[in-house]
C-alpha positions as CSV (number, residue, x, y, z in Angstrom):
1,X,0.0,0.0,0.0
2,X,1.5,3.3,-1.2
3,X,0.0,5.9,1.2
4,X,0.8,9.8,0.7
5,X,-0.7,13.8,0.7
6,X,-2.9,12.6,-2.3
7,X,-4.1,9.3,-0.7
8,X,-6.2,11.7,2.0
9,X,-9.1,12.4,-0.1
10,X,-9.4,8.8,-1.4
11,X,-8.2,6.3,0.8
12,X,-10.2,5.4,4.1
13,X,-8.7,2.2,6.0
14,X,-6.6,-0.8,4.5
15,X,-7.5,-4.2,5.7
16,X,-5.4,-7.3,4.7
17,X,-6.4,-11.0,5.5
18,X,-4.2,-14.2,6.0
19,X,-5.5,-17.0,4.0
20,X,-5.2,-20.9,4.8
21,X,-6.9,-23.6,2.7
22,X,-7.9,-27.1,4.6
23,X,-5.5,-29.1,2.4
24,X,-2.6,-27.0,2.8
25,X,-2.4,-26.3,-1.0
26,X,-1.1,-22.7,-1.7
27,X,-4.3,-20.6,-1.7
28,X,-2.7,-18.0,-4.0
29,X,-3.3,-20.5,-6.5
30,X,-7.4,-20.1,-6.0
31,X,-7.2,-16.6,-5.4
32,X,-5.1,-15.8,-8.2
33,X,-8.1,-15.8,-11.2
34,X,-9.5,-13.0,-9.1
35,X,-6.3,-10.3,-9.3
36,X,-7.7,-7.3,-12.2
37,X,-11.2,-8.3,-11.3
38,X,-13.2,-5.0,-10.0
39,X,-14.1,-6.8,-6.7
40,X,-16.8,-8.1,-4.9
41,X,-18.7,-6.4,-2.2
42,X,-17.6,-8.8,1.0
43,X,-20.5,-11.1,2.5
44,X,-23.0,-11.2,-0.2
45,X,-24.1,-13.9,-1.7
46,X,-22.1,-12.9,-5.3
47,X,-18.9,-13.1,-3.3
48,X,-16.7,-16.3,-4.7
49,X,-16.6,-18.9,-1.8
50,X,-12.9,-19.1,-2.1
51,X,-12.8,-15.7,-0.3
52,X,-13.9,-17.0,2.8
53,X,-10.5,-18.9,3.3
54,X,-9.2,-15.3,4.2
55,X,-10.7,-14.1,7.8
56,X,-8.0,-14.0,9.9
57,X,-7.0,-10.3,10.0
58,X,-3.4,-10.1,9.3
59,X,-3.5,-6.3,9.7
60,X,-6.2,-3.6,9.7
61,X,-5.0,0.3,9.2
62,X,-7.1,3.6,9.2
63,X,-6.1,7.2,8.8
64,X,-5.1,8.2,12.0
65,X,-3.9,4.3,13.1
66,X,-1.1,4.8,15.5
67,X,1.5,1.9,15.7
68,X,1.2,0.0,19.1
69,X,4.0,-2.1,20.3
70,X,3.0,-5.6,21.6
């Protein structure tokens, strides 16, 4: 993520997911056929089913996040 002075007006939070298959097969290689789609709205019933192998949060960020040392 490439954050700046011109990402104020346009960028609200950044969210990014770790994502684990029940095989152990490389789950890049499912979500992969998705990369230069224009998205899917999370949690409807049009999102792909592979998606849901992502919800562990991994890192979540908002204008104004503060880093917090564990």
């Amino acid at each position: 993520m490439i954050y700046g002075e011109n990402a104020h007006s346009n960028l609200h939070h950044s969210v990014a997911f770790e994502c684990h298959t029940q095989d152990g097969t490389d789950p890049a290689k499912l979500l992969e056929r998705h990369v230069g789609h224009p998205g899917y709205e999370c949690y409807t019933p049009n999102m792909p089913p592979e998606f849901y192998l992502c919800e562990r949060f991994l890192i979540n960020w908002a204008i104004g996040s503060e880093v917090s040392e564990a």
